[in-house]
C-alpha positions as CSV (number, residue, x, y, z in Angstrom):
1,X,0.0,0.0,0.0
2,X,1.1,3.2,-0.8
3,X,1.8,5.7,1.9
4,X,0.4,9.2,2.4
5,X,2.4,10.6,4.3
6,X,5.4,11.4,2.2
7,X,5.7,15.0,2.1
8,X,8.4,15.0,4.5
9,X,11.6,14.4,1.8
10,X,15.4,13.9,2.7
11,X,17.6,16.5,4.0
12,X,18.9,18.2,1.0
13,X,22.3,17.2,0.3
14,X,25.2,19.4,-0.4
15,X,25.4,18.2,-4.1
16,X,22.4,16.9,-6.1
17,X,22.2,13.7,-7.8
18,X,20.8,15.9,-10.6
19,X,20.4,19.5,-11.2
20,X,19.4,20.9,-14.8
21,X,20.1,24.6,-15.3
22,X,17.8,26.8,-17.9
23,X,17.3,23.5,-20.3
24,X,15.7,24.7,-23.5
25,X,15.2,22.3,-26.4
26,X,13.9,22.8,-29.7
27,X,12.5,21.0,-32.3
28,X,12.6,22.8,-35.6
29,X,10.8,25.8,-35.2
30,X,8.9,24.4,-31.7
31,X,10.3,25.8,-28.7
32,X,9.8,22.4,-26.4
33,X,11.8,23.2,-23.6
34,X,12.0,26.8,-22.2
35,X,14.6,27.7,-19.6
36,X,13.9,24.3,-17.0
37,X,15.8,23.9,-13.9
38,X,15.2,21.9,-11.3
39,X,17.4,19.5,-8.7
40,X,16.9,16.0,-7.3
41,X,18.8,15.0,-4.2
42,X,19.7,11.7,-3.1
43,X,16.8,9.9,-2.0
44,X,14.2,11.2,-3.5
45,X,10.9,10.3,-5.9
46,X,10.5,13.8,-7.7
47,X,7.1,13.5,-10.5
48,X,6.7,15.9,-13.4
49,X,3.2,16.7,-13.6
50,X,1.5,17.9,-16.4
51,X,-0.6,17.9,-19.9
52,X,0.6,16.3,-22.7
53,X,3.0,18.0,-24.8
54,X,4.1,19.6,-22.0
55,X,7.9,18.4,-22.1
56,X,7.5,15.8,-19.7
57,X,9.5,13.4,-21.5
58,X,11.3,15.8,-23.5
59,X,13.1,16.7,-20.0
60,X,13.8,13.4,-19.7
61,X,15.7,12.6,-23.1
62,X,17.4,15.8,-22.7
63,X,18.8,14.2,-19.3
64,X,19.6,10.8,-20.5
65,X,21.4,12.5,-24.0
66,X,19.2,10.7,-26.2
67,X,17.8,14.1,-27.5
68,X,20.4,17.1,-27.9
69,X,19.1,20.3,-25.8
70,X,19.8,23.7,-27.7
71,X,21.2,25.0,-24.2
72,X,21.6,25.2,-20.5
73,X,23.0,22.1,-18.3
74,X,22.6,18.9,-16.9
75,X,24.8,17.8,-13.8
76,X,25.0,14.4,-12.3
77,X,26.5,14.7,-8.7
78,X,28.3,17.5,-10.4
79,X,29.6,16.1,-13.6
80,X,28.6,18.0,-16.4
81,X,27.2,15.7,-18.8
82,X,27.6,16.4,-22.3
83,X,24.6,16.9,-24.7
84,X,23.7,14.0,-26.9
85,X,25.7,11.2,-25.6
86,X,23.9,8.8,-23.8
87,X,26.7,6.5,-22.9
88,X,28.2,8.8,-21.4
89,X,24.7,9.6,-19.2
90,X,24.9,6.0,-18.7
91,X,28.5,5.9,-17.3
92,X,27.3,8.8,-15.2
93,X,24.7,7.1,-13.6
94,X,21.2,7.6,-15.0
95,X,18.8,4.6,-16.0
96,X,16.2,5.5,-18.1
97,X,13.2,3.5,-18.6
98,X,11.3,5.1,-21.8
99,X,7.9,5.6,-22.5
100,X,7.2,2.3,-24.4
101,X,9.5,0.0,-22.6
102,X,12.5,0.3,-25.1
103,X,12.9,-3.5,-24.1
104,X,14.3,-6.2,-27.3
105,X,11.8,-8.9,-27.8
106,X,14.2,-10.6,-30.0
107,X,15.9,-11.7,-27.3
108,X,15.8,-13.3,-23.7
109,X,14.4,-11.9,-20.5
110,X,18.0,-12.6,-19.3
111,X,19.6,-11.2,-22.0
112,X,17.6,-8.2,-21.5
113,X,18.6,-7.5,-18.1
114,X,22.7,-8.4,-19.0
115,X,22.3,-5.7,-21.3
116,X,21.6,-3.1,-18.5
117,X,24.8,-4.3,-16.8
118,X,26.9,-3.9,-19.8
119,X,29.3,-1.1,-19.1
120,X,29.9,-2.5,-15.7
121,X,32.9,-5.2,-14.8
122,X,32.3,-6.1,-11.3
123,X,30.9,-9.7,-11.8
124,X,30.1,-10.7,-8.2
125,X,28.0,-7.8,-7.8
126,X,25.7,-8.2,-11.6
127,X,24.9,-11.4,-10.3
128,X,23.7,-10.2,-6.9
129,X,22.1,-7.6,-8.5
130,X,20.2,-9.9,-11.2
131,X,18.8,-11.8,-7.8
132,X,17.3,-9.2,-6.6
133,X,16.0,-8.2,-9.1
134,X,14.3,-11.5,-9.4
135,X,13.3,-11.0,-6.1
136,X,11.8,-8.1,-6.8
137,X,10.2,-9.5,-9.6
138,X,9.5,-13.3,-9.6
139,X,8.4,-13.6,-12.4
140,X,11.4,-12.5,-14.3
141,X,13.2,-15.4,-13.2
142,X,10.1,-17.9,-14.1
143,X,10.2,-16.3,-17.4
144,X,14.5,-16.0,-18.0
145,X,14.7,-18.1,-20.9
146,X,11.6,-16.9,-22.5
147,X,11.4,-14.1,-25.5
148,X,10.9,-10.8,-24.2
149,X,8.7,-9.9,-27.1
150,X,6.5,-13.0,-25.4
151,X,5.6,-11.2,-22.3
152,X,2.7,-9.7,-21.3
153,X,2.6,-6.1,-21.0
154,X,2.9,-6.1,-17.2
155,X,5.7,-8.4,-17.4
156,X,7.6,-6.1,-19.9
157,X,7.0,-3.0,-18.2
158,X,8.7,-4.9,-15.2
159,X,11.1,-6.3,-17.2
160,X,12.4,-2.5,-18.3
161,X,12.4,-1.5,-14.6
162,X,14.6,-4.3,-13.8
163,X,17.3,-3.8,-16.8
164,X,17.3,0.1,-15.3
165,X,18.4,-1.1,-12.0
166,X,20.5,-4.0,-13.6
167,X,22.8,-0.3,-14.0
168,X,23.2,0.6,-10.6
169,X,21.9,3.9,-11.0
170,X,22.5,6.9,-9.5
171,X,19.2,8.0,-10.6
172,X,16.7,6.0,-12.7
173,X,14.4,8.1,-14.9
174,X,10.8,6.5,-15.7
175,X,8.5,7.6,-18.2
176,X,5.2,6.7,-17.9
177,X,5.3,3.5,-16.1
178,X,1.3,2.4,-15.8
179,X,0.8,3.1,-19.4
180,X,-2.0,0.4,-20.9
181,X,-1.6,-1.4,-17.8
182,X,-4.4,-2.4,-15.2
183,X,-5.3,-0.8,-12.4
184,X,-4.1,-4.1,-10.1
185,X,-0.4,-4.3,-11.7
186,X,-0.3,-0.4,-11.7
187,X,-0.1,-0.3,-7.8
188,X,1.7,-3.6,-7.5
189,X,4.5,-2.0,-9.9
190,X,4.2,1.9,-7.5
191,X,4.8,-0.6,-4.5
192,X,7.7,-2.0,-6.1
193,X,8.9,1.6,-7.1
194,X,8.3,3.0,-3.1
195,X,10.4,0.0,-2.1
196,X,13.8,0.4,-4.7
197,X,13.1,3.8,-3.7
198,X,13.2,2.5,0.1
199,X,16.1,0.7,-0.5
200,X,18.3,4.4,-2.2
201,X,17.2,3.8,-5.3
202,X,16.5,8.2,-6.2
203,X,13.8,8.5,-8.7
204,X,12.3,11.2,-10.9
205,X,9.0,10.0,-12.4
206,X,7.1,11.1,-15.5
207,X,3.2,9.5,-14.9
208,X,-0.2,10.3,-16.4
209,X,-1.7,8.9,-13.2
210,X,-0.6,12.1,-11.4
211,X,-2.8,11.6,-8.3
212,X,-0.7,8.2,-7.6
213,X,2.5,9.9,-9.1
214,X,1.8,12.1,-6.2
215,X,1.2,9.4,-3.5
216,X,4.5,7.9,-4.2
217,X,6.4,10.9,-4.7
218,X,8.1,13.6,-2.1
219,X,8.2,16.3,-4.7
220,X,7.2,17.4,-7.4
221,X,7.2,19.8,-10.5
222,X,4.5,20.9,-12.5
223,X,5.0,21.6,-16.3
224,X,2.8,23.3,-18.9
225,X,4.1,24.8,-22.5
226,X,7.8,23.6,-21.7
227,X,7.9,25.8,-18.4
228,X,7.6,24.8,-14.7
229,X,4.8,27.0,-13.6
230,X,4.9,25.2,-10.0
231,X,6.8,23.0,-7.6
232,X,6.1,22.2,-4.1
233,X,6.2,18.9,-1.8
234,X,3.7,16.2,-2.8
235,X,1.4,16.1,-0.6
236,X,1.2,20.0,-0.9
237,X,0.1,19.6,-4.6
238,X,-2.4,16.8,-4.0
239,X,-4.5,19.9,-2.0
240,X,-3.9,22.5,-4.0
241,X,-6.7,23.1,-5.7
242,X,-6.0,24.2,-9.2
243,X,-3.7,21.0,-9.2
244,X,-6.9,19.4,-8.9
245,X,-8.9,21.2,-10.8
246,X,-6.4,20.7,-13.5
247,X,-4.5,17.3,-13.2
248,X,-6.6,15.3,-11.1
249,X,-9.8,15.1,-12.3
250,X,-11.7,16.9,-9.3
């Protein structure tokens, strides 16, 4: 069950695990991104709220390098990341889990997950980490052998989780997790997520749900036209009534 009760986030830390300065992105002549900043300290779920087309995910390519940003900055713990080069982001230490899964049904559900460990060279550790993540998700482990592309939505969407966190992450980015999933695996899936998170995993969440996004979450930011026109601590934003109004259906 998902707690209420989380409006009381870490202790910011003297150095983010991600800070974006004045982010703007463009695509052709559409200004996507306009001027976002934001920071995520270790620990924490932070959600991006807001309607589509917002930018939502556009901040989240931008972060990972898979899209090129026109300019600002993107730190991890400090490190400026460079633009565009997402192995590099991955060497840094961001997972991130893209809107559609991103997983390769051509091959194993083991396979899969190896390939989220596949900059990394400490052996004893992968295979600790691939238990638990078949601890975390059983049936991953039932289903090892078996086609990705074979697997249930559900099972897929837990499969990408698990290939993120197969990276040891510093921060693992998810974009829109409960997408075409039902209701029952959608809040078995934010338990799992409350847990990692539980267990240091830090966490910034894109989700159309935004009243569960807001559950699980200590902070968050609300985006509308490729601006943040709001931020405040979770719980704060699940009573604030244009929030509401707006992005919760009330």
């Amino acid at each position: 069950m998902l707690r209420n009760d989380r409006e009381a986030h870490p202790v910011p830390a003297v150095q983010p695990v991600l800070e974006a300065k004045d982010v703007h992105v463009h695509y052709g002549g559409i200004h996507a991104l306009q001027g976002i900043s934001l920071q995520i300290q270790p620990g924490e779920i932070v959600t991006l709220i807001g309607p589509n087309g917002s930018g939502k995910s556009t901040l989240l390519r931008a972060i990972s390098g898979t899209i090129r940003p026109s300019a600002g900055e993107v730190r991890i713990r400090g490190t400026l990341l460079p633009f565009g080069d997402p192995q590099r982001a991955v060497k840094s230490g961001v997972a991130h889990v893209p809107e559609g899964r991103g997983i390769f049904g051509n091959l194993t559900v083991a396979e899969n997950l190896g390939l989220g460990a596949y900059l990394r060279h400490d052996r004893p550790r992968i295979a600790k980490d691939l238990e638990h993540v078949y601890e975390l998700f059983p049936i991953l482990k039932e289903r090892a052998s078996q086609s990705a592309g074979t697997l249930s939505g559900g099972e897929q969407q837990m499969l990408a989780i698990g290939r993120g966190l197969m990276m040891r992450p510093r921060i693992l980015l998810l974009d829109e997790p409960s997408l075409g999933l039902a209701p029952l695996l959608v809040r078995k899936i934010f338990e799992i997520l409350e847990k990692i998170n539980e267990e240091g995993c830090t966490i910034l969440l894109v989700e159309q749900n935004a009243h569960l996004a807001l559950r699980l979450a200590h902070r968050g930011y609300v985006l509308e036209t490729g601006r943040i026109i709001l931020t405040d601590k979770a719980n704060a934003l699940l009573h604030n009534e244009a929030v509401r109004k707006a992005y919760l259906g009330e």
